[in-house]
Every structure is written in C-alpha cells, then in structure tokens.
MARDOKE-851081 format. One line per field, with one value per residue: x, y, z of N, C-alpha, C in turn; residue in three letters. Coordinates in steps of 0.1 Angstrom, whole numbers, plus 5000, padded with zeros to 4 digits. Example, Ala and Ser with C-alpha at 12.3 -4.5 7.8 and 13.67 -1.06 7.14 Angstrom:
2
nu: c(5132/5128)
nv: c(4943/4978)
nw: c(5078/5071)
cau: c(5123/5137)
cav: c(4955/4989)
caw: c(5078/5071)
cu: c(5132/5129)
cv: c(4967/5000)
cw: c(5078/5079)
r: c(ALA/SER)
END
This chain:
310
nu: c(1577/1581/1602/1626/1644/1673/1686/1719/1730/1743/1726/1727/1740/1732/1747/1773/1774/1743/1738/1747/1733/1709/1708/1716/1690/1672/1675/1661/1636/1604/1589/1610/1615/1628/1640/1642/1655/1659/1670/1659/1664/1658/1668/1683/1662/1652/1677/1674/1653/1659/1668/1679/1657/1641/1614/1596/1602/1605/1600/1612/1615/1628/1639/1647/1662/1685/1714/1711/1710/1706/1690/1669/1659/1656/1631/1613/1617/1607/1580/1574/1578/1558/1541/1562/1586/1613/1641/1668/1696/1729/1761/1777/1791/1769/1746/1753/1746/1725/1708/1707/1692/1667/1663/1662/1640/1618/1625/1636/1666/1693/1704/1741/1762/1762/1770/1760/1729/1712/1685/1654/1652/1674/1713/1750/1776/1807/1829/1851/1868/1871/1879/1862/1833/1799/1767/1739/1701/1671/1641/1629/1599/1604/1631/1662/1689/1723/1743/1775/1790/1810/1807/1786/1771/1771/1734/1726/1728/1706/1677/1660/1624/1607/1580/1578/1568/1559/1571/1555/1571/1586/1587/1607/1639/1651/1673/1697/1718/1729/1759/1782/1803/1837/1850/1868/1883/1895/1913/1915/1906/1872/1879/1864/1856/1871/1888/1916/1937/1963/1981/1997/2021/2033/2064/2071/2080/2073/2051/2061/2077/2061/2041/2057/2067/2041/2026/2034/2032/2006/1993/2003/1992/1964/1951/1934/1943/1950/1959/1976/1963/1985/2000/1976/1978/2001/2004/2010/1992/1955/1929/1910/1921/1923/1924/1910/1897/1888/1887/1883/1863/1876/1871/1892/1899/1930/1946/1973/1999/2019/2053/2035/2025/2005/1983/1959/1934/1938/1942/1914/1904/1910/1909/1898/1901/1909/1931/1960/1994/2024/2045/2074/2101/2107/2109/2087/2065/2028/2014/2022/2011/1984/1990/1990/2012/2044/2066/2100/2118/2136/2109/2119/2134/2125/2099/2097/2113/2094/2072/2089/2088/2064)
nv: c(3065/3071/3086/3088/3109/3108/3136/3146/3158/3189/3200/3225/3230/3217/3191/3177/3147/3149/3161/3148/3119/3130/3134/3110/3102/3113/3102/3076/3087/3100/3116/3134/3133/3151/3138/3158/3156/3163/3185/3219/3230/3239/3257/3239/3226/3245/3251/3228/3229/3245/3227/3217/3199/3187/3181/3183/3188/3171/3173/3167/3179/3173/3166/3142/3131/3153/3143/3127/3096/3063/3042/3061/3072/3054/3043/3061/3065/3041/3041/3063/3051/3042/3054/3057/3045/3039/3044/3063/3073/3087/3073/3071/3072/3080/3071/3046/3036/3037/3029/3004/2992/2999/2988/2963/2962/2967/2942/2938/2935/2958/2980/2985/3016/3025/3029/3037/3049/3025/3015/3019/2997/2985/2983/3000/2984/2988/2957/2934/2952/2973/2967/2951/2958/2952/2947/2949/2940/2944/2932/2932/2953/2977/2997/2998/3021/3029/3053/3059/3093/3098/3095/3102/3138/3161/3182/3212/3236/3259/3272/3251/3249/3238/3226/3225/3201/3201/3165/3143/3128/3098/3065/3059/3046/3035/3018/3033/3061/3095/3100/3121/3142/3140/3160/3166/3197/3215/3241/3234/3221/3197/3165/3147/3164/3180/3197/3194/3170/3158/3132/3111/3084/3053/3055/3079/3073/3084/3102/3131/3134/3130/3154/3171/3169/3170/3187/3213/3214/3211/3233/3257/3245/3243/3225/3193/3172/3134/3104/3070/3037/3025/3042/3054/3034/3032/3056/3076/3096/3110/3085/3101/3105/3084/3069/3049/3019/3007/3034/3066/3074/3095/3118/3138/3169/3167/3145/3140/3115/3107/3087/3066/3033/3020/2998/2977/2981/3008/3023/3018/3039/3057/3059/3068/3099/3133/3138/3120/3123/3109/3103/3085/3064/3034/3023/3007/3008/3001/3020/3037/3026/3036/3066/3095/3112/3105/3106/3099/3091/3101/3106/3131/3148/3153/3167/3188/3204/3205/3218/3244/3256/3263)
nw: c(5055/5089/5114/5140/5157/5180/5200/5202/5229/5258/5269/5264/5245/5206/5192/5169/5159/5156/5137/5113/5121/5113/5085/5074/5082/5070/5044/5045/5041/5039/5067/5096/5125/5155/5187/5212/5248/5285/5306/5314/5283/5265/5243/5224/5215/5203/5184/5170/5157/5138/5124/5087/5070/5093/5105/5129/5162/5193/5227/5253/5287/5314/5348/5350/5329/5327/5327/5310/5314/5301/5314/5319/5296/5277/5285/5275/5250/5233/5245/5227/5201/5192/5169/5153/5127/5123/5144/5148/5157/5168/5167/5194/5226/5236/5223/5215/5240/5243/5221/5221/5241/5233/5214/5226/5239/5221/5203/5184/5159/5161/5141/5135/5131/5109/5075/5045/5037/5014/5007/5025/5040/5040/5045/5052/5065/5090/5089/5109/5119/5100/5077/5058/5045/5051/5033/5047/5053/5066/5079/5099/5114/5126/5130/5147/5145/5147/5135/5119/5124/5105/5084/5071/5054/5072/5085/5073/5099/5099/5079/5087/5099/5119/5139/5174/5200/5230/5253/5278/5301/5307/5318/5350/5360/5391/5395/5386/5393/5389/5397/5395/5372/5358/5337/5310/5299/5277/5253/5229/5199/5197/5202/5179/5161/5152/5126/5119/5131/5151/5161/5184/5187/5202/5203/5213/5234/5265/5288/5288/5267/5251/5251/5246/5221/5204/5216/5205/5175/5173/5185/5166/5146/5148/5156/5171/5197/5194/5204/5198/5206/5222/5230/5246/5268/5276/5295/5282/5271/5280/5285/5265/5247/5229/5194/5174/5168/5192/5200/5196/5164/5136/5112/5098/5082/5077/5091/5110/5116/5141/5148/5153/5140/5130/5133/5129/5146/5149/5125/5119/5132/5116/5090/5072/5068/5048/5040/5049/5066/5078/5098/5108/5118/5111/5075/5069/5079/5090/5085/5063/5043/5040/5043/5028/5029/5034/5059/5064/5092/5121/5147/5166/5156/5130/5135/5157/5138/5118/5130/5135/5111/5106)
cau: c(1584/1584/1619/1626/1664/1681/1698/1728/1733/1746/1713/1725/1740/1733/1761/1771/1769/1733/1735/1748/1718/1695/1717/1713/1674/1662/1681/1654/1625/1595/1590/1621/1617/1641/1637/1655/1653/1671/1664/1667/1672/1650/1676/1685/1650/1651/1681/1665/1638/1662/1678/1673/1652/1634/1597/1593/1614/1599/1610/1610/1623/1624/1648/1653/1669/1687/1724/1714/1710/1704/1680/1659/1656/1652/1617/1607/1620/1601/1572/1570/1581/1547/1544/1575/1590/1627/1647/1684/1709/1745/1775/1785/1793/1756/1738/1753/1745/1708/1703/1708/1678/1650/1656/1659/1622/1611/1627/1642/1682/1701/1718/1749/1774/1758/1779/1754/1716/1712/1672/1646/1656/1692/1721/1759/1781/1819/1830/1863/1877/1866/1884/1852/1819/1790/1756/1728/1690/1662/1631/1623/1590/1610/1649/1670/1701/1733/1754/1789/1791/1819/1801/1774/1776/1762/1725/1723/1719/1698/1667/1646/1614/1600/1573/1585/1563/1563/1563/1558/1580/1582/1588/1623/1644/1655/1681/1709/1717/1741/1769/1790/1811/1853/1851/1884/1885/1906/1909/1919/1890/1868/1888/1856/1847/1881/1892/1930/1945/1979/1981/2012/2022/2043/2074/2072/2088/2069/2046/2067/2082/2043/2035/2065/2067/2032/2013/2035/2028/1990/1992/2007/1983/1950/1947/1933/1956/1950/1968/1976/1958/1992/2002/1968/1977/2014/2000/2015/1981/1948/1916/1897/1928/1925/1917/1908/1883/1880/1881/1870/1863/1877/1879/1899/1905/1945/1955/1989/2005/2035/2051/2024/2030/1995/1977/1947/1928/1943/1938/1902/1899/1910/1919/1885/1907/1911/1947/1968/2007/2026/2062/2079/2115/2104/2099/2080/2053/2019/2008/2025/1998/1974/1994/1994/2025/2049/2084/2109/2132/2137/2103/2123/2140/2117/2087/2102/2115/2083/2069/2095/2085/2049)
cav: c(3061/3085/3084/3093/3109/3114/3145/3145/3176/3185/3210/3240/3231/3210/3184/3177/3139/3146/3162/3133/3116/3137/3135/3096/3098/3121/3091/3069/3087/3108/3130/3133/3139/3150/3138/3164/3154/3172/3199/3233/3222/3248/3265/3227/3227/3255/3247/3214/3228/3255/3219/3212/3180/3182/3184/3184/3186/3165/3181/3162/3189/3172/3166/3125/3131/3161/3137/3118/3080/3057/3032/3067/3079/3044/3041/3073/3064/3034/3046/3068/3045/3035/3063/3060/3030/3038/3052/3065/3074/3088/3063/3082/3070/3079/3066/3031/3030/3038/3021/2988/2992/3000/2975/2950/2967/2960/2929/2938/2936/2965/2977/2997/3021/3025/3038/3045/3040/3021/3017/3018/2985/2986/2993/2992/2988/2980/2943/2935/2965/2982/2961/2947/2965/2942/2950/2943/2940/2943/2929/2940/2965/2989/2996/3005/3025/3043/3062/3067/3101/3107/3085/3114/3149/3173/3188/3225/3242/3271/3266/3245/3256/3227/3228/3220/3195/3191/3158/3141/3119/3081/3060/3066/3035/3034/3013/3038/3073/3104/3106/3133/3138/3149/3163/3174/3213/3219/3255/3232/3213/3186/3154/3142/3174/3186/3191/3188/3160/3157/3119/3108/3071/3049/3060/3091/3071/3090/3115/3144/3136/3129/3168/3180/3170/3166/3199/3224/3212/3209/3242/3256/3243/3250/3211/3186/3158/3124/3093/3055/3028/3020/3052/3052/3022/3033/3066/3087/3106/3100/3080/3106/3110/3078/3070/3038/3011/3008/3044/3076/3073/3108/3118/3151/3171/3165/3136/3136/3104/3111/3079/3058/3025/3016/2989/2976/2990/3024/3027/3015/3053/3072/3058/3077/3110/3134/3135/3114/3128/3098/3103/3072/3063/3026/3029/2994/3003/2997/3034/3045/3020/3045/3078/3105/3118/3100/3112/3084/3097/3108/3121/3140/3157/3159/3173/3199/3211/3209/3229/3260/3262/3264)
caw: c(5067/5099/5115/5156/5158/5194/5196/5214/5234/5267/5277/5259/5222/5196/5189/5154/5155/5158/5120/5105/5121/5107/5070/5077/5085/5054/5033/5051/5033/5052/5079/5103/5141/5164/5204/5223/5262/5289/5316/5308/5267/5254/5238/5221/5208/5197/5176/5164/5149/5126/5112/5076/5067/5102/5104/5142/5176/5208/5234/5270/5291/5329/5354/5349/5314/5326/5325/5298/5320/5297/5317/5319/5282/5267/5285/5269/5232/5235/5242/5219/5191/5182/5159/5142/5114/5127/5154/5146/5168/5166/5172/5207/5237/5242/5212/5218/5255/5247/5214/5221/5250/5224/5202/5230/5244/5211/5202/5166/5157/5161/5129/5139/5125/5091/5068/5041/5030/5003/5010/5036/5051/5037/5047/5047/5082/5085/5101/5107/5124/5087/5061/5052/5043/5051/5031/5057/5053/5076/5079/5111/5116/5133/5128/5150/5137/5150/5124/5122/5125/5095/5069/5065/5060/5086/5078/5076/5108/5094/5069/5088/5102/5126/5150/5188/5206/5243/5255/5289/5309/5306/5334/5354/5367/5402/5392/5383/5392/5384/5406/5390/5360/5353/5323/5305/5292/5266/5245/5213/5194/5199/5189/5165/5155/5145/5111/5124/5143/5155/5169/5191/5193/5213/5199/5216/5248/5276/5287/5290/5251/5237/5251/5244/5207/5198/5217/5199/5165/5175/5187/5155/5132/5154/5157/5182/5197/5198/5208/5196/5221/5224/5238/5261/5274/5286/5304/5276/5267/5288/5275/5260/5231/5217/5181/5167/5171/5206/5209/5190/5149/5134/5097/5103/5066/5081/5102/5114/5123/5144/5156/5151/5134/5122/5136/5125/5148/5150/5112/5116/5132/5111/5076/5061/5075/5037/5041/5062/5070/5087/5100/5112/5111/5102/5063/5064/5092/5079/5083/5051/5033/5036/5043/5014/5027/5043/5065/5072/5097/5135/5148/5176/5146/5122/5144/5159/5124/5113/5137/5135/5101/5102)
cu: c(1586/1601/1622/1644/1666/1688/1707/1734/1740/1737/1714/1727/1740/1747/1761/1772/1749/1731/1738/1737/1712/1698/1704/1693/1665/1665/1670/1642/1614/1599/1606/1619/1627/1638/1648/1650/1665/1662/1673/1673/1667/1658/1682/1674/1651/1663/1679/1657/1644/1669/1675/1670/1646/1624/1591/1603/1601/1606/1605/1622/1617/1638/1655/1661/1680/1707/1723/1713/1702/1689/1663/1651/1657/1634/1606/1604/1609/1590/1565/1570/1570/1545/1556/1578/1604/1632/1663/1688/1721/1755/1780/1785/1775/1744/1739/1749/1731/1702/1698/1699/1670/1652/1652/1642/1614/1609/1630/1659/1686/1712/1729/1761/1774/1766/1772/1741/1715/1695/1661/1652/1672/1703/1738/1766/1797/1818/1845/1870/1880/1874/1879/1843/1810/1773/1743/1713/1684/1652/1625/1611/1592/1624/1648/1681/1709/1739/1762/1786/1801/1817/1788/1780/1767/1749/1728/1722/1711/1690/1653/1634/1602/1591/1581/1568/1567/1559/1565/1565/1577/1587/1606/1623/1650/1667/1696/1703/1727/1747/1775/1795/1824/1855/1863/1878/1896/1903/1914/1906/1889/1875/1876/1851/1861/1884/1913/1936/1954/1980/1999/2006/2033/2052/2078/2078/2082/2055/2051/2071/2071/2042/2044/2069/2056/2019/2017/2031/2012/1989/1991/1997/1966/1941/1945/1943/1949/1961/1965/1969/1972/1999/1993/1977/1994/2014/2004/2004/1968/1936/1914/1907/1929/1917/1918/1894/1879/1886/1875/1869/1866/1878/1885/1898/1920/1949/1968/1992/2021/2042/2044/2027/2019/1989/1967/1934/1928/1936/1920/1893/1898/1913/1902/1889/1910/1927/1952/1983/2013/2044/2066/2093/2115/2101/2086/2066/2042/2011/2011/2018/1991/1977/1995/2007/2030/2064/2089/2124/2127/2124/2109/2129/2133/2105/2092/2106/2102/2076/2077/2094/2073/2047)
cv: c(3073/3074/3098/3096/3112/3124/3144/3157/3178/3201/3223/3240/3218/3203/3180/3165/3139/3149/3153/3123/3120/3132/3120/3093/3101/3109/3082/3073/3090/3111/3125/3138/3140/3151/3149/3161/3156/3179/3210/3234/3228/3255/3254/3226/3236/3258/3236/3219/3239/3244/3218/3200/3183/3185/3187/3177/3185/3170/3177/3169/3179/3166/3149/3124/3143/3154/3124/3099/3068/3047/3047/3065/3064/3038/3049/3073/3053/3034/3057/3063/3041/3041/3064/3042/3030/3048/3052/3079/3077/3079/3067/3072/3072/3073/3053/3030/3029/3032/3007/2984/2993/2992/2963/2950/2964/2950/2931/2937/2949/2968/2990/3001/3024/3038/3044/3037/3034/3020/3016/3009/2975/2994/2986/2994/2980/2968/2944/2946/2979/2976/2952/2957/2958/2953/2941/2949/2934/2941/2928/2950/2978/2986/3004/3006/3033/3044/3068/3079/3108/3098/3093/3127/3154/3182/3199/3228/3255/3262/3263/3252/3245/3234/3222/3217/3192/3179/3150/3131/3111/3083/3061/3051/3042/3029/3023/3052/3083/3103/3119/3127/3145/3150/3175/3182/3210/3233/3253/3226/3202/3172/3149/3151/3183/3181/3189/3184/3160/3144/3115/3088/3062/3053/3070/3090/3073/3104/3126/3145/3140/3145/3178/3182/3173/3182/3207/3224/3217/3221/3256/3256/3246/3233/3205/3176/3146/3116/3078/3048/3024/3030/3054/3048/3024/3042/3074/3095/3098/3090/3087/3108/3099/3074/3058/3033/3009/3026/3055/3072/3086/3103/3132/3155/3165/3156/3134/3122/3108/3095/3065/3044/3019/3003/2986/2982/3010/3028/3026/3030/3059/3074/3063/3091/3120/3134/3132/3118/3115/3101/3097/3071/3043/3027/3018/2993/3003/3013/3042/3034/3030/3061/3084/3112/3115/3106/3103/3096/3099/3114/3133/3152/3163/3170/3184/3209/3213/3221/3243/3263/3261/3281)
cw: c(5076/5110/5128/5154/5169/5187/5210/5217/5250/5276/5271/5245/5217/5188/5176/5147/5155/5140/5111/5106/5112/5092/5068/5076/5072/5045/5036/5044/5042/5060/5092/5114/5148/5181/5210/5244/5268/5302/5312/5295/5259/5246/5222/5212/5200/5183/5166/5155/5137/5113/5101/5075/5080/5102/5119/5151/5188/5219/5254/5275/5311/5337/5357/5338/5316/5325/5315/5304/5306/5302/5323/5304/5276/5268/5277/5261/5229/5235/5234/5200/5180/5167/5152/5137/5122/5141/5151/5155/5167/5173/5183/5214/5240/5237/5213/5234/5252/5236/5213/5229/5244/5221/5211/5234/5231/5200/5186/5169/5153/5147/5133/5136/5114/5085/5055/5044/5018/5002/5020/5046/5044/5035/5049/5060/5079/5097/5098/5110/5108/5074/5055/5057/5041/5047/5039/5056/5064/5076/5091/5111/5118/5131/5139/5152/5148/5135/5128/5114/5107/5082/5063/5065/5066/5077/5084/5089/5104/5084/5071/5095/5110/5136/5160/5194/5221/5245/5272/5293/5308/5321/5338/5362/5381/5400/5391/5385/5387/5396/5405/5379/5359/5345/5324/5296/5284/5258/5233/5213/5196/5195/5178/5159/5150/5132/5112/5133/5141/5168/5174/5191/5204/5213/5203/5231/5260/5275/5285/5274/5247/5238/5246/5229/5200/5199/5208/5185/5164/5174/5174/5145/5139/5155/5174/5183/5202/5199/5199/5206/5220/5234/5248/5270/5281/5292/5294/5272/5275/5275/5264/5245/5221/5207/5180/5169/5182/5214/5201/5172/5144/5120/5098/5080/5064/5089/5098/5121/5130/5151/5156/5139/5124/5122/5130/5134/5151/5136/5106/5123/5126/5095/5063/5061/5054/5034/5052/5059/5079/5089/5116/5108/5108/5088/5059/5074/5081/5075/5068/5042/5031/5037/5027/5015/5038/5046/5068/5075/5111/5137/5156/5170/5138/5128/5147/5146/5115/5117/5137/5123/5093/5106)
r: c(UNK/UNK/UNK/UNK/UNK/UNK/UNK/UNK/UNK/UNK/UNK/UNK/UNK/UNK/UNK/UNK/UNK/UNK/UNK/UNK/UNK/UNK/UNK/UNK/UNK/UNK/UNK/UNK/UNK/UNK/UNK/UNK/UNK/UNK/UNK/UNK/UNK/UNK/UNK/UNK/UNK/UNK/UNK/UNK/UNK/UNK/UNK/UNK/UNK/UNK/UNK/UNK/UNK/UNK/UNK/UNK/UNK/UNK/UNK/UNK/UNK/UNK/UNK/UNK/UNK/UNK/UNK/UNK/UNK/UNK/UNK/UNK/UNK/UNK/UNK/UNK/UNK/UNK/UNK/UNK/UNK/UNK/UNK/UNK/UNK/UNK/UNK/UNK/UNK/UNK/UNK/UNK/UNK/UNK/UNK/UNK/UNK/UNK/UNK/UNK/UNK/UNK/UNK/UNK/UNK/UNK/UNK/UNK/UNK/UNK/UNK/UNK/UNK/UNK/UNK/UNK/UNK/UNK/UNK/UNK/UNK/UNK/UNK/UNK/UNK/UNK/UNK/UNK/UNK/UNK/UNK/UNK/UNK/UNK/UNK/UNK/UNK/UNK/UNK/UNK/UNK/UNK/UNK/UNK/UNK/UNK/UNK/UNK/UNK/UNK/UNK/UNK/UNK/UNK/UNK/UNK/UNK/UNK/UNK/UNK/UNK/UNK/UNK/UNK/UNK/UNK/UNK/UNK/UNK/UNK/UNK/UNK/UNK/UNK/UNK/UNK/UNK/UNK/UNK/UNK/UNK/UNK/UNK/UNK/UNK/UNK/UNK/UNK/UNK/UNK/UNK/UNK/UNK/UNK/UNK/UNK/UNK/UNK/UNK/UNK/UNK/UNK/UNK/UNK/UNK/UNK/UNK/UNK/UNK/UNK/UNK/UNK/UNK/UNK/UNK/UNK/UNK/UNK/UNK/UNK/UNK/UNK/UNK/UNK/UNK/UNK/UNK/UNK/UNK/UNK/UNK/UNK/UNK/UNK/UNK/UNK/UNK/UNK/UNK/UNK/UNK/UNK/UNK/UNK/UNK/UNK/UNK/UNK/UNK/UNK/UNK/UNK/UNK/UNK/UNK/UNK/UNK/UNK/UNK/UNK/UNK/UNK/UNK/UNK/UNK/UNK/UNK/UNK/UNK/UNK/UNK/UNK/UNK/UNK/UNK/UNK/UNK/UNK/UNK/UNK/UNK/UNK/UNK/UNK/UNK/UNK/UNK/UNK/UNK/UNK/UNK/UNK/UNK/UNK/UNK/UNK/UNK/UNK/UNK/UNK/UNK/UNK/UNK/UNK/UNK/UNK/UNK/UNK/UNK/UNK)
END
C-alpha cells in the first residue's frame, strides 16, 4: 500500500499534527509520502524529508497553495491520487476542509478521526461526542483518512532521509480567493500542542475574572489557556480557546479544569488529557468523573492560593 499524507504547515515549519499523520500512515503498511504544497515551503520540504517512516516529500511550491485554499489544493491531491491506495490527513481545521473534497472527487466514504489502525482497511473512530468507539471497515479502492492528532504519537523529526520531488500545479478554482487573515499571537503555547492547559469555565462570571484568575496560574506553570464553549459563548475567552467537540481536541500531560462543570462535549476534548485537575465548588459536577484530582471549594479562593504557591 502507497499512502499520500498532507502536511500541514504555514510555508516555513512543519506542524506536529502532520507527525501523527505520518505515525498513523506507517500503521497503513508501505511507502509513505508527504505532499507539502505552499509558496516559498522549501524549508517545509526540507523538513519532511528528515521525518521518520517517510520515503519521499512532493513538493508543489506555487503561488495558488501559498494560503492553503482548499478548492485549490484538493484538485492537486486528486490528481495525484492515482498512484497512491490512501490519502491521510490531520483532523485540523485544514485537513477537514480539504478531505472531504477528494473523497467526494473520487467518490469513496470518508473515514474521519481515526483513532487507531487496526488494518489496512480498518479502523477505529469515536461517535457520540466519544462515549462510543465505533470499529469501521472499508472497502473502498482508495481511503480517505483524517487522524485525530492525540490518538498517535508524533514520528521522529530526525532520522529520515527522503528524496524531495517537485511537482507541478493542478488546476486552480476561480471560485474562492484569500482575503486576509487575524491571526492571534500569543508568547504561551499552542493550545493542541501544549503539554499544559489551564481551562476557565462559566463560573468565572466575566472576562475580566476568567483573565484575572485563569492567566496567572497559566503563566506560573508555562501553560496554555483554554476555555469551556460555555464560556466562548458568553465573551469570556475568544474562539480560538475553546476545548471540546465543536472546538479544539487537546490531550495536554496536565489539564486544569477550573470552573468547568463538564459537559459532554467539553469532556469529549479533553478526557484523553494524562492528568486532569478539576476544581469546582459543586462536588456533584460531572467533571470529577474523570478528574484525577479533584478541589471542591471556591475557585476565586482556591486559584489564586494555588497560584502563590507554585
């Protein structure tokens, strides 16, 4: 089996849902390719090809793929598909926009979110906001896969020794262009790529409490901060902080719950996390189901005392 991976990059580095890919792909059996497409990505390539498990990096370097558009980069994949049994994809925001376009181009079912391999044309994905694990087989010619990102581990970046292949431009839609992008800076870590979260929930009343209880802590432990969709959704932290099922999947080494009551889909973020911390002054929320260490009491009290003695 030959096996096409997206890498998800943003022109200069190598993102680390793409290693889980790769993890995910070698499980698949034969050669492993990695598409990198982009402008100005030689650097991306050039990382690609040090990964372990890869045999060769594609490398469409042109100025239609240079924002990642979806209705570009799925004509591309596509056409290159012939040569390959599978095409996998990382669970991103970019991986689902552009997977779901091949398969339709090549008229197979989409299998997405795989949590592991079990063989060539099986595999295991959660339903139910993750409190079922559905085993799904494929008999399709061609798969195509996303992988959640924290159901693999990350392949090597050192080791490999791939050849880099240029390759040329597919066809570009008219249809859609780049406008721009407001991308939020932060000088704490990635929320899916951190190994410690520090999550605020409703309970925290306001914006001015969530930052004022939740950053210093963060701060403190060298942690990223997410939010509850419950807290989204009342302005108290923006988008990009929330965790669960309709927003990012994290397994952190440390998830902090502060607040947080534990929904079913909140917990369908993060309850793969290696230790969860939950402090709630309910002792009956549902978060202390799956916390390893739970605080019942005041966060406004507790939190802050936590923090002055870190």
């Amino acid at each position: 089996m030959s096996v096409l991976v997206l890498a998800e990059h943003d022109n200069s580095a190598l993102k680390d849902p793409t290693l889980a890919a790769v993890t995910a792909a070698t499980e698949l059996g034969g050669e492993v390719h990695i598409l990198v497409a982009g402008q100005g990505s030689a650097a991306v390539a050039e990382a690609a090809a040090r990964v372990a498990g890869v045999t060769k990096v594609l490398h469409a370097d042109n100025a239609a793929y240079a924002n990642a558009l979806a209705e570009n980069l799925a004509p591309l994949i596509v056409g290159l598909m012939d040569g390959y049994d599978a095409f996998v994809a990382p669970a991103t925001t970019r991986g689902k926009n552009i997977a779901p376009r091949v398969a339709a181009h090549l008229d197979v079912a989409q299998i997405s979110e795989i949590l592991s391999v079990e063989s060539a044309d099986t595999f295991t994905r959660p339903i139910y906001a993750g409190n079922a694990i559905a085993t799904v087989q494929s008999k399709d010619a061609k798969k195509v896969i996303t992988v959640r990102g924290t159901a693999f581990a990350k392949a090597a970046t050192s080791g490999g020794s791939a050849s880099i292949e240029a390759v040329a431009a597919g066809a570009t839609s008219d249809k859609a262009r780049f406008e721009g992008a407001e991308l939020t800076s932060s000088a704490r870590p990635e929320l899916t790529a951190a190994k410690i979260i520090v999550s605020g929930g409703r309970a925290l009343g306001s914006s001015d409490k969530f930052h004022e209880v939740i950053d210093p802590l963060a701060d403190k432990l060298g942690a990223a901060v997410g939010a509850s969709r419950a807290a989204v959704d009342a302005g108290y932290a923006p988008n990009d902080y929330q965790v669960g099922q309709t927003g990012k999947i994290v397994a952190p080494e440390l998830y902090v719950a502060v607040g947080i009551s534990g929904a079913i889909q909140h917990l369908a973020g993060m309850k793969d996390s290696k230790v969860i911390v939950a402090i709630n002054k309910d002792e009956e929320a549902p978060i202390f189901q799956v916390a390893d260490v739970g605080l019942v009491g005041d966060l406004f009290t507790l939190v802050p005392e936590l923090t002055s003695k870190l």
